[in-house]
Backbone bond lengths (Angstrom), bond angles and torsions (degrees), N, CA, C in turn:
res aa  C-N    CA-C-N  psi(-1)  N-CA   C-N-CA  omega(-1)  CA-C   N-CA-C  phi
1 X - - - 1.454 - - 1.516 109.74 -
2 X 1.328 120.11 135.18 1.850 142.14 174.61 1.032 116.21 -101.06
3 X 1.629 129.92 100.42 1.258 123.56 -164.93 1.390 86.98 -103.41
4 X 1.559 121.79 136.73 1.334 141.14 173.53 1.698 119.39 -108.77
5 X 1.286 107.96 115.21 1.527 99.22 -179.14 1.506 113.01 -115.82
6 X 1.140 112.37 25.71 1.549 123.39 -175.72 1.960 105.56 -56.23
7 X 1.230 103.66 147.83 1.230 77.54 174.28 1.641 114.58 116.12
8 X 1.829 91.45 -52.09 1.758 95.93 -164.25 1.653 80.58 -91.79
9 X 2.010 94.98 154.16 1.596 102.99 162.79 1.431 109.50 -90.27
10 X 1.434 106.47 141.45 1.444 134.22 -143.46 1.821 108.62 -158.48
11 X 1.368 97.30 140.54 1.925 84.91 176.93 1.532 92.35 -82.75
12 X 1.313 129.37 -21.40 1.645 103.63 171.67 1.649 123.32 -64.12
13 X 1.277 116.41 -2.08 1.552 123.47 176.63 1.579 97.30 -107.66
14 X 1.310 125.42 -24.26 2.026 104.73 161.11 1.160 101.71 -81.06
15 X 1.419 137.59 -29.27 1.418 131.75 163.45 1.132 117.40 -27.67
16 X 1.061 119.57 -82.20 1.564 141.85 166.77 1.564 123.62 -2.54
17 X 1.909 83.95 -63.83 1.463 92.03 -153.90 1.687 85.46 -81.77
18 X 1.659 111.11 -31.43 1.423 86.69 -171.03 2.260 123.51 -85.33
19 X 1.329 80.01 20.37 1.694 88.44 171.25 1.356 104.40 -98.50
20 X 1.669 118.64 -24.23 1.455 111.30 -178.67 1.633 101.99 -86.52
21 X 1.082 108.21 -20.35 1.999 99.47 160.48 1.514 133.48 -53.94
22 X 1.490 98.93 -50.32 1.554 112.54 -174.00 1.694 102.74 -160.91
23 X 1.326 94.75 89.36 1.935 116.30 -167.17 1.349 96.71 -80.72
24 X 1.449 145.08 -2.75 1.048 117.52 152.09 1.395 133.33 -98.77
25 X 1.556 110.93 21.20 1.328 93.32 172.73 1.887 96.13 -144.53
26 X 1.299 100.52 26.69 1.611 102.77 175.45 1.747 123.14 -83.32
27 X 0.864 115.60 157.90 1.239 107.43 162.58 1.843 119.98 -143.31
28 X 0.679 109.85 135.18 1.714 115.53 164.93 1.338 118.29 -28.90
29 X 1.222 142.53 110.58 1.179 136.20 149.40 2.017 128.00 -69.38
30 X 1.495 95.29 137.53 1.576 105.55 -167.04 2.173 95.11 -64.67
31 X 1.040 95.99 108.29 1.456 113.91 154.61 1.523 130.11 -78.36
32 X 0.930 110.95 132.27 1.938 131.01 177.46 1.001 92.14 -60.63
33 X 1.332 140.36 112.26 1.602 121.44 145.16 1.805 104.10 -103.22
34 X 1.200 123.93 158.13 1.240 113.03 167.46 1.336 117.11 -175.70
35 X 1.307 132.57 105.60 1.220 114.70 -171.60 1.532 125.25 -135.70
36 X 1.496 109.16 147.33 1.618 132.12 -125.76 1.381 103.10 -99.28
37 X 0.951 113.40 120.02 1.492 136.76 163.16 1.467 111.36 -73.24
38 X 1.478 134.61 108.97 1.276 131.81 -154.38 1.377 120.69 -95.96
39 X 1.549 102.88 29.01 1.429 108.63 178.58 1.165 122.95 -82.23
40 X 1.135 162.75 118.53 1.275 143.23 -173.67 1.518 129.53 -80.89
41 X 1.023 99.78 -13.99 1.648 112.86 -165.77 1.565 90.86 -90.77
42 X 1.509 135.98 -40.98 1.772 127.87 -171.28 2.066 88.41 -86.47
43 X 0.847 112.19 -28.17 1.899 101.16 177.89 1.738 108.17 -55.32
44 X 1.202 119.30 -42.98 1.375 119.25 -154.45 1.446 95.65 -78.53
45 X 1.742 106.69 -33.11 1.556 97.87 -176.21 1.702 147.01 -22.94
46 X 1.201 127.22 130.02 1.277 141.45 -156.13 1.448 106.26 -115.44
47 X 1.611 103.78 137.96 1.600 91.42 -166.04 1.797 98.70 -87.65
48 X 0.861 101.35 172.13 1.620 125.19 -168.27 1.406 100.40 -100.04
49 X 1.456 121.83 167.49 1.598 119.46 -170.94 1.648 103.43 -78.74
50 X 1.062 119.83 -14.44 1.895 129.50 -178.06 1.308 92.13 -44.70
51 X 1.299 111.00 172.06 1.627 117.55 143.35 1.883 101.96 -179.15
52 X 1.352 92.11 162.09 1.602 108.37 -151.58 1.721 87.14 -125.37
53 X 1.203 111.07 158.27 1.633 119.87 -170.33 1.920 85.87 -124.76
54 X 1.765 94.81 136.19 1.357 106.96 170.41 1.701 95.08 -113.80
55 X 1.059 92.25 153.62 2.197 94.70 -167.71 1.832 96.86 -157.45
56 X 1.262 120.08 77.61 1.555 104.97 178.77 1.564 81.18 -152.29
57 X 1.520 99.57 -178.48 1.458 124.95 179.09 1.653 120.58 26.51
58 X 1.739 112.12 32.47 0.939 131.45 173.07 2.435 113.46 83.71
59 X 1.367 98.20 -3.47 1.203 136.57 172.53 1.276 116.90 -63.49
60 X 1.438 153.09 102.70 1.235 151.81 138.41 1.276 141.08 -138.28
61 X 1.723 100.03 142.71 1.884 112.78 -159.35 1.231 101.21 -139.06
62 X 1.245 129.76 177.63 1.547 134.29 154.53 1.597 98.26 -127.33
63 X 1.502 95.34 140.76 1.269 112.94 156.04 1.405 112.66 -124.69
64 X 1.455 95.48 -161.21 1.838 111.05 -173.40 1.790 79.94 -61.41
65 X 1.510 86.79 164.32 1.929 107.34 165.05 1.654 91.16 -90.56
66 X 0.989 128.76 -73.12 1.608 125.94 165.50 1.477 110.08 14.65
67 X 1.063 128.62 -58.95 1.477 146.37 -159.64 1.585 105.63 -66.54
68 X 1.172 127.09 106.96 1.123 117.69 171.24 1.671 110.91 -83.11
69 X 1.527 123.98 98.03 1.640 118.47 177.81 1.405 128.19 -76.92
70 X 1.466 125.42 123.31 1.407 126.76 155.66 1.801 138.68 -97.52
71 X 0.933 102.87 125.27 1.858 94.84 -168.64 1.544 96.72 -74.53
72 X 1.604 116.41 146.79 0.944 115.43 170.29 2.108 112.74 -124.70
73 X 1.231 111.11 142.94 1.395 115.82 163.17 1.376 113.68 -60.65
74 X 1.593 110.42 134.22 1.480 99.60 -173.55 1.666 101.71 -144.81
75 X 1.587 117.25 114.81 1.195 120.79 -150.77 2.054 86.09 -112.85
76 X 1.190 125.05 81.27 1.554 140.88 158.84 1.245 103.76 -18.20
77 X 1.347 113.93 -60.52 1.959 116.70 -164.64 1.341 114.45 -75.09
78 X 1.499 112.31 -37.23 1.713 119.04 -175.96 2.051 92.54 -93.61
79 X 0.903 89.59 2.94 1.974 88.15 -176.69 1.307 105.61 42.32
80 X 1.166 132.44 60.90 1.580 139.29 139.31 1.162 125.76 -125.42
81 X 1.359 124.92 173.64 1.239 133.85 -166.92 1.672 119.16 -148.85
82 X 1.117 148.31 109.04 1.302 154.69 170.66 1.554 113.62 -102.49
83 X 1.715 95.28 145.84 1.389 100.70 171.72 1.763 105.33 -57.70
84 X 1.214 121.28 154.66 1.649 125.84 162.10 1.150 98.11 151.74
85 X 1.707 120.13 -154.27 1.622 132.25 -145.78 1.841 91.41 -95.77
86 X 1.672 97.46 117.52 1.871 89.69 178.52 1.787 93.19 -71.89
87 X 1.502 97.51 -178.76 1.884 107.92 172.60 1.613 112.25 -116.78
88 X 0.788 102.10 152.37 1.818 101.62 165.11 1.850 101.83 -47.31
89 X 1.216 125.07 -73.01 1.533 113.61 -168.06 1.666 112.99 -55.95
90 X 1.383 125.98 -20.90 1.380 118.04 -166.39 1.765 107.15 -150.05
91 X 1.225 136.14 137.77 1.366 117.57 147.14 1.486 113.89 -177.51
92 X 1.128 128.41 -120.97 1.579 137.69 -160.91 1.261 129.53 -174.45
93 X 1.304 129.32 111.19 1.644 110.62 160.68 1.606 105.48 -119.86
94 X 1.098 98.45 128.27 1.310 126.66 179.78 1.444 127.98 -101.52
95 X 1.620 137.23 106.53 1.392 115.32 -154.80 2.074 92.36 -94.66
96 X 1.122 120.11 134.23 1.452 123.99 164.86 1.398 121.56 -21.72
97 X 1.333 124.84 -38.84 1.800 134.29 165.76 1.194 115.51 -70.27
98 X 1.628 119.84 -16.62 1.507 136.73 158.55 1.919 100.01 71.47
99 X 1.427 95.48 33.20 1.564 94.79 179.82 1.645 110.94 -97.77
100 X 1.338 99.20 -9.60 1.483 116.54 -179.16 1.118 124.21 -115.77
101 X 1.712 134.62 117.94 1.133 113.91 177.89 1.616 108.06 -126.45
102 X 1.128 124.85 151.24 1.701 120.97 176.07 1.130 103.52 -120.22
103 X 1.213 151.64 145.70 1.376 154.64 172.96 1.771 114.48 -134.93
104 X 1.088 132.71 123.43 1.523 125.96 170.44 2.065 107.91 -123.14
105 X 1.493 90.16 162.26 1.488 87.81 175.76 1.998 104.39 -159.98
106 X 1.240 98.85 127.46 1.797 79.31 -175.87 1.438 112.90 -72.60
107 X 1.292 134.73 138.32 1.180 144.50 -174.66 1.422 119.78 -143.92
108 X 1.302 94.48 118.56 1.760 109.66 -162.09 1.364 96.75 -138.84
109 X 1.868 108.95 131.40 1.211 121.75 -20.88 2.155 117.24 -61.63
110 X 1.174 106.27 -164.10 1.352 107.99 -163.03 2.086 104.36 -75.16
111 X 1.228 120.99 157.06 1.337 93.10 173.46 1.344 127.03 -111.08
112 X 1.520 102.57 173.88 1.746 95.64 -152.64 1.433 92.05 -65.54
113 X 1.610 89.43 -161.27 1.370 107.58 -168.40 1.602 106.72 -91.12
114 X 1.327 111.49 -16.53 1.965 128.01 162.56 1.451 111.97 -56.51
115 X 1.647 117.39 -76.33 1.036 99.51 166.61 1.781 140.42 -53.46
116 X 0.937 132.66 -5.61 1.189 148.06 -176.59 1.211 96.68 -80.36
117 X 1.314 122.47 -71.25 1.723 127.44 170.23 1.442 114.23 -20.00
118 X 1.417 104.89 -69.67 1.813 123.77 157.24 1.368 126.17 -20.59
119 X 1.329 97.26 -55.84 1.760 106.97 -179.46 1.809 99.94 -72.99
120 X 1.395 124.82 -61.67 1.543 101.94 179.08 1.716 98.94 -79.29
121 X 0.450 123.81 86.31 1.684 121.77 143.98 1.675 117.39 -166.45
122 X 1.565 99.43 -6.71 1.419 96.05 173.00 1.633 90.07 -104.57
123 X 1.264 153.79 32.47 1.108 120.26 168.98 1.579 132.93 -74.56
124 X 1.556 93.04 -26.38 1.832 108.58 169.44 1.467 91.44 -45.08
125 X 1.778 148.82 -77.83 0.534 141.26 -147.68 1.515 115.99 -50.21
126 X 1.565 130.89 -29.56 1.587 101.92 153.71 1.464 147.38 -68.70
127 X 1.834 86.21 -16.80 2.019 89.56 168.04 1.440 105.42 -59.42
128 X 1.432 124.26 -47.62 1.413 139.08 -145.75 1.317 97.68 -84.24
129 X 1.669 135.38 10.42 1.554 125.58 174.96 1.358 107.72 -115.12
130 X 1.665 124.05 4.57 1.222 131.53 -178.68 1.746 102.37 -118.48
131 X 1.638 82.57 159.00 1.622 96.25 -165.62 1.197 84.92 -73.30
132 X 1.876 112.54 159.95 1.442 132.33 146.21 1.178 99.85 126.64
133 X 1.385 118.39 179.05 1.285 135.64 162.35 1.642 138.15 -56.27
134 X 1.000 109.61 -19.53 1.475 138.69 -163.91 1.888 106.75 -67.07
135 X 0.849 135.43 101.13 1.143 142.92 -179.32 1.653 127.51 -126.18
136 X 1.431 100.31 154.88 1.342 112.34 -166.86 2.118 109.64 -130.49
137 X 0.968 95.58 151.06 1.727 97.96 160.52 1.901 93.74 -165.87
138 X 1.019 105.45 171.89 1.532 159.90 -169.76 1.779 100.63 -109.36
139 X 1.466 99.74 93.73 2.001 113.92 -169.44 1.333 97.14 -104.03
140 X 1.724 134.65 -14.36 1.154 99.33 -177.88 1.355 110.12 -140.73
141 X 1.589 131.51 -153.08 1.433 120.48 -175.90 1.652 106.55 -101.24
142 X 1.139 93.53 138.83 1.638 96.51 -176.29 1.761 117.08 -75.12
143 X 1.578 100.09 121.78 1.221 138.75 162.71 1.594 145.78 -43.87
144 X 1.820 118.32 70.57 1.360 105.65 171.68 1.482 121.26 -53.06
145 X 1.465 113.26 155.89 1.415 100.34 172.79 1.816 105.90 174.56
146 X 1.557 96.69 114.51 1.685 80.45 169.50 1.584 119.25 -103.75
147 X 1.526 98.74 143.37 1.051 122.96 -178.80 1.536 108.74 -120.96
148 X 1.187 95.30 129.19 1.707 106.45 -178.05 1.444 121.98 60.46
149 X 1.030 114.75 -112.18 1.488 131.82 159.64 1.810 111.82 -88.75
150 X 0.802 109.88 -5.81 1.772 93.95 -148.87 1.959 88.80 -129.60
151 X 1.619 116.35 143.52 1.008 112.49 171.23 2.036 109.35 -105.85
152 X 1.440 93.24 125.72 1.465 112.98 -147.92 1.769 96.50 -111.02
153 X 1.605 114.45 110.20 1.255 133.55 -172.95 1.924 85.51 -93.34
154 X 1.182 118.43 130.36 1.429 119.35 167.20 1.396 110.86 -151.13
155 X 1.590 125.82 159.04 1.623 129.56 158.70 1.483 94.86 -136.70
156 X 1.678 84.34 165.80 1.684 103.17 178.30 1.823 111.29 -82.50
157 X 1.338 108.30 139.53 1.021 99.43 167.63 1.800 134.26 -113.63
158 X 1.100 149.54 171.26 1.375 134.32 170.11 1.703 123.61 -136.79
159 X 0.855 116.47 109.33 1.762 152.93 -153.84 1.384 99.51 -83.58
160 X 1.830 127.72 123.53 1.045 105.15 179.20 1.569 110.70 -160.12
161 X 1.969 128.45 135.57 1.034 84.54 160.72 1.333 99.71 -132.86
162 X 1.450 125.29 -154.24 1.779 124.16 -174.29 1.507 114.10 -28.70
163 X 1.136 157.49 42.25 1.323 160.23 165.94 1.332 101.87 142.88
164 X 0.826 144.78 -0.94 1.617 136.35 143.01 1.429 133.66 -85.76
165 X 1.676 114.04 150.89 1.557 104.94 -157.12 1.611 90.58 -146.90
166 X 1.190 131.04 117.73 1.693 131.88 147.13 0.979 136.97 -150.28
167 X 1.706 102.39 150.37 1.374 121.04 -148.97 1.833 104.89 -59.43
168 X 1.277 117.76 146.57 1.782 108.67 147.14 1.416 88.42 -142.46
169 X 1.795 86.65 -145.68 1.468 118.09 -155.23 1.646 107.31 -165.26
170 X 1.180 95.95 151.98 1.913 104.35 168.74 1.279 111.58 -144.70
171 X 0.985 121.74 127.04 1.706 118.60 170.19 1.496 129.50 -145.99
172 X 1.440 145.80 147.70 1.028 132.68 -138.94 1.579 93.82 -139.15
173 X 1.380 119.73 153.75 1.435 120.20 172.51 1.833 92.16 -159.07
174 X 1.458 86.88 173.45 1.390 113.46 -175.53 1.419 104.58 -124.32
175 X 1.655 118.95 144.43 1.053 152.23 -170.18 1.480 103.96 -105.44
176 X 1.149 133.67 112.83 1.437 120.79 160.25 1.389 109.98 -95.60
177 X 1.291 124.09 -51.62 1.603 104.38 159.41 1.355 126.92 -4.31
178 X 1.499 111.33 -83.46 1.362 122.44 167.79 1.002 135.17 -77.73
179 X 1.073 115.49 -7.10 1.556 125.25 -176.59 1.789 105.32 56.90
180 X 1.250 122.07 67.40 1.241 117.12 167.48 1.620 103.10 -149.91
181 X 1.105 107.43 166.94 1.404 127.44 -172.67 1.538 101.65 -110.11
182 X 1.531 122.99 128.50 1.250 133.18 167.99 1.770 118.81 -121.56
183 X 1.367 112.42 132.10 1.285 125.30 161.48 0.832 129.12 -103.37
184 X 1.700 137.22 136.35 1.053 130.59 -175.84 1.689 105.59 -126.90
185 X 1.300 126.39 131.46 1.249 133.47 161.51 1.322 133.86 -107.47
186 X 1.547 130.02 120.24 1.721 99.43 -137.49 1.933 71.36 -154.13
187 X 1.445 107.91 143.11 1.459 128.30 -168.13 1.545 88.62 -146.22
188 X 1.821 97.44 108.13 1.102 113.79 -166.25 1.722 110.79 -162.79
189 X 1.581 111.18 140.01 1.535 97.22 -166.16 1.577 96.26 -75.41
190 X 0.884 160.48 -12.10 1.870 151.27 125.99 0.746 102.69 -78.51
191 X 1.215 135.37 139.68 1.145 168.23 168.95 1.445 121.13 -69.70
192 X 1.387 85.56 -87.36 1.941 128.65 -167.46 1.621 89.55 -56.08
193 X 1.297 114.20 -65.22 1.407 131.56 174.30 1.255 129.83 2.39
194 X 2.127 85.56 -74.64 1.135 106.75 -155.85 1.866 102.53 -89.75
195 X 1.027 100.13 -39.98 1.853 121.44 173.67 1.343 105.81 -27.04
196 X 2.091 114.81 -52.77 1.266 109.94 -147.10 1.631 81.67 -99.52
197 X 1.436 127.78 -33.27 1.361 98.21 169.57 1.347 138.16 -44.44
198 X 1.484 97.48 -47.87 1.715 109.16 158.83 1.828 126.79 -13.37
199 X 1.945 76.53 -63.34 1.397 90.39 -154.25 1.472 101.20 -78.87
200 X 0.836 118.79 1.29 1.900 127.89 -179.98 1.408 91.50 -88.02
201 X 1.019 135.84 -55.99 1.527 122.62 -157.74 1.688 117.41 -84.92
202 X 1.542 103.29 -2.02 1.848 122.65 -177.55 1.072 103.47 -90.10
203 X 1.729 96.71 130.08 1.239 88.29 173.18 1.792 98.75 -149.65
204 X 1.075 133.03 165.75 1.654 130.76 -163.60 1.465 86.85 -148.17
205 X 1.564 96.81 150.04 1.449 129.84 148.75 1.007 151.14 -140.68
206 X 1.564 141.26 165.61 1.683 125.26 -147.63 1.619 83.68 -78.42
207 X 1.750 95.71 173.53 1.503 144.73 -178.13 1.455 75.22 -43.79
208 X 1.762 112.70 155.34 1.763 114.42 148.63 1.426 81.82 -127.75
């Protein structure tokens, strides 16, 4: 499956246009991709005390064992994304209940603190390019904050469809190690909780 988000406004489409202005000093902005499985009952899901270690493409976290994870190919310039082998510079993990999303992208130099804003506040905009009912917004004010190693820009988010309502979150940090930018989008009855546990147990390292 080719998920296509052409179309939706996105800072990876001012990206774009502004790398086709002046390509040597543009860079890509980290885009939300994420897409929703319309069940409601596996969205709300809560992780369990288990947890499973992800360790590839220089990348590692624990989540719930619960989580069934898929890596996805993630092509920034053509704005799609397929299940297959992510890379060290770009990719995806995606958990099957689609309550979890990880996203990375290398980005050099690091980005400001504008674009960052950009990246959580357009994320509604990938619920809002798919058919159905299923909707998203951005409920609260966005959040400096370091956690662990990493200084972690995040807001709350709220998930919803005809009589159903749940809480998440999105939040973005930078890697200097690797020099990449990571997003995380996470639909979870805590949120805040579960995010910063996350982000305690992540950890990245340069190219070998």
């Amino acid at each position: 499956m080719v998920v296509d988000f052409r179309g939706v406004s996105t800072p990876l489409a001012v990206a774009n246009l502004r790398r086709h202005l002046k390509e040597e000093t543009m860079k890509l902005y980290l885009i939300p991709i994420l897409i929703i499985l319309l069940v409601a009952s596996v969205l709300g899901t809560s992780c369990g005390p288990g947890l499973q270690t992800f360790n590839k493409h220089g990348i590692s976290f624990k989540v719930s064992e619960e989580l069934r994870l898929e890596e996805y190919t993630v092509n920034f310039e053509k704005q799609t994304f397929r299940r297959g082998t992510a890379s060290y510079e770009q990719g995806a993990i995606l958990s099957t209940e689609k309550n979890f999303t990880l996203l990375w992208l290398t980005t050099v130099p690091e980005f400001t603190q504008e674009e960052v804003r950009l990246s959580i506040l357009s994320t509604p905009n990938a619920f809002g390019s798919l058919a159905g009912t299923f909707q998203a917004q951005v409920t609260g004010d966005l959040v400096t904050e370091q956690i662990a190693d990493f200084k972690v820009t995040f807001a709350d988010m709220q998930s919803s469809l005809p009589g159903w309502e749940a809480p998440g979150i999105t939040a973005v940090w930078y890697c200097p190690t690797s020099q990449r930018t990571i997003q995380l989008i996470l639909i979870h009855k805590q949120p805040e909780r579960e995010m910063k546990r996350f982000i305690r147990s992540f950890a990245c390292a340069s190219h070998k």
